[in-house]
C-alpha positions in Angstrom: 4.6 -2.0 -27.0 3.3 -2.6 -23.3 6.2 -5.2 -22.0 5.9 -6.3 -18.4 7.9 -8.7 -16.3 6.7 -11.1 -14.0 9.9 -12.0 -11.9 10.2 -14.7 -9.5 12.3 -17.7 -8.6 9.5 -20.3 -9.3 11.4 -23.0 -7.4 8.4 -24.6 -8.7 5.7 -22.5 -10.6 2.4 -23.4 -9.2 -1.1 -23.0 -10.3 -1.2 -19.4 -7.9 1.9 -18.2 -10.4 0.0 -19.7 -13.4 -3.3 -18.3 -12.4 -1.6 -14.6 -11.8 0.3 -14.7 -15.6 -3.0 -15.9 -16.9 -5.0 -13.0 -15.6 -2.2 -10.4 -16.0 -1.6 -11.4 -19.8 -4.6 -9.1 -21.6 -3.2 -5.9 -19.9 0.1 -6.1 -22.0 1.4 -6.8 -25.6 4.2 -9.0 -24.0 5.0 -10.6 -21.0 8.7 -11.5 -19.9 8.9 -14.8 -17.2 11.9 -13.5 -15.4 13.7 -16.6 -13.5 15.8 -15.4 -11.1 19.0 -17.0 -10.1 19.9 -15.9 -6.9 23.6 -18.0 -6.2 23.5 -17.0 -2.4 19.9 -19.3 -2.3 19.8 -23.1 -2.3 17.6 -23.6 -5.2 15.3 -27.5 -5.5 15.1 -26.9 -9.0 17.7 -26.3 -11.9 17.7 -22.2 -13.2 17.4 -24.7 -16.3 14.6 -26.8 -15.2 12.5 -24.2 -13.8 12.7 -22.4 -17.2 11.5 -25.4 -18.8 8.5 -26.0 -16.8 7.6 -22.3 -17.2 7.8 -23.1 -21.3 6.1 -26.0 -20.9 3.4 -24.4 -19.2 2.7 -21.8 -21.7 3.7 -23.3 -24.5 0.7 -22.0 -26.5 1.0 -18.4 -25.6 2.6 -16.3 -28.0 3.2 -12.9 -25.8 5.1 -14.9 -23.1 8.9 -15.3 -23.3 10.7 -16.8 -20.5 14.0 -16.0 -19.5 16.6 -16.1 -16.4 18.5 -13.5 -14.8 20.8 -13.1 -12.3 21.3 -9.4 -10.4 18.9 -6.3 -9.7 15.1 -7.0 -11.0 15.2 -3.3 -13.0 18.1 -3.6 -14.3 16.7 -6.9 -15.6 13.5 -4.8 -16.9 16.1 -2.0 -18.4 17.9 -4.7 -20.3 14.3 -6.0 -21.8 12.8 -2.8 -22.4 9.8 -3.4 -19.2 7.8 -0.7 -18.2 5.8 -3.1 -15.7 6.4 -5.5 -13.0 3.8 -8.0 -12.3 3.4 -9.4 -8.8 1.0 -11.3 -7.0 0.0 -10.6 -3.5 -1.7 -13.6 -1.6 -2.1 -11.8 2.1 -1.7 -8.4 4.0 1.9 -9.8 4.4 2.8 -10.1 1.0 1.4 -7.4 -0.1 3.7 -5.1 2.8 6.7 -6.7 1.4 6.1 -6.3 -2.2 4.8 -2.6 -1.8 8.6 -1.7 -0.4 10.1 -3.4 -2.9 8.0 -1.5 -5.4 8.8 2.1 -3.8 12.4 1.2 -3.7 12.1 0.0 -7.5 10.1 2.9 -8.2 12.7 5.3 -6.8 15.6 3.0 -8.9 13.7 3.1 -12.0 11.0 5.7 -12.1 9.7 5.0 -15.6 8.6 1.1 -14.1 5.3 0.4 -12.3 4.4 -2.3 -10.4 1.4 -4.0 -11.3 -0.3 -6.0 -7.8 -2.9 -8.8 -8.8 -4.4 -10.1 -6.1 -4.4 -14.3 -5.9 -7.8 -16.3 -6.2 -8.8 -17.2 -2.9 -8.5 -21.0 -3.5 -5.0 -20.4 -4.4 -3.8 -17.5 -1.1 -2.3 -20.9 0.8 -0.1 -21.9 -1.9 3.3 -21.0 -2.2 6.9 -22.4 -3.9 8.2 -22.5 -0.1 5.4 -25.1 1.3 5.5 -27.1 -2.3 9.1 -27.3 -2.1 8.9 -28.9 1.4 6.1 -31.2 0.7 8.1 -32.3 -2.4 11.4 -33.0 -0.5 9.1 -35.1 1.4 8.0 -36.8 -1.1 4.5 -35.7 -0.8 1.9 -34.9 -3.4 2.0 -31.9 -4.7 -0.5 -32.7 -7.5 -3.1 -30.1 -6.5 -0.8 -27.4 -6.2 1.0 -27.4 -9.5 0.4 -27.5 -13.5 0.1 -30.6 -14.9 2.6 -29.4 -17.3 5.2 -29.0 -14.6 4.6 -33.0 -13.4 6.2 -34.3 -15.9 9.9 -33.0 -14.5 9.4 -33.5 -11.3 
């Protein structure tokens, strides 16, 4: 069975995250949410809420489950069996970071591959980081996130 995780904090999911899980989901029998919990950051959202919206959002799949972790990202894929790491890459910059974090999980767990799917170009200018800020605002962040994830805002 092909089970790959797609980590991230998703202080909120957005329709970029959506879009990427969408896409990523024919390549693999199952595909883990990993929420992670990272107690030295100052989240916006609840570990619990996030997970929620993530549900919420795919509630009709049945190949995604959605879980939270706290620690190392492969030794979160070691505890749930993941060969694969999705991540999407939205700009030469993102795609430098996340290619030295995917040697120096390759070399941590050599049996894992990182799987890089690039964003739709509608969707390269979104990220948690601006949607967070324009939500303490009180801004409207309609456009940039699943209906699904309105509802507990």
């Amino acid at each position: 069975m092909k089970i790959a995780l797609f980590p991230g904090s998703f202080d909120p999911l957005t329709i970029a995250h959506a879009d990427i899980l969408k896409r990523a989901l024919p390549l693999f029998d199952k595909v883990i949410v990993g929420i992670g919990l990272n107690s030295s950051k100052q989240s916006f959202l609840s570990g619990q809420v996030r997970e929620e919206i993530v549900k919420a959002v795919f509630s009709g799949y049945e190949n995604i489950e959605v879980q939270s972790y706290e620690g190392l990202t492969v030794d979160f894929c070691r505890k749930i069996n993941a060969s694969y790491m999705i991540r999407g890459i939205r700009s030469v910059g993102d795609f430098e970071y996340e290619r030295a974090i995917a040697q120096i999980n390759q070399t941590m767990m050599p049996e894992m591959e990182t799987i890089f799917i690039l964003s739709k170009p509608e969707y390269s200018a979104i990220s948690s980081t601006i949607v967070r800020d324009i939500l303490r605002n009180h801004g409207d962040v309609t456009p940039f996130l699943p209906k699904e994830a309105l509802f507990f805002l």
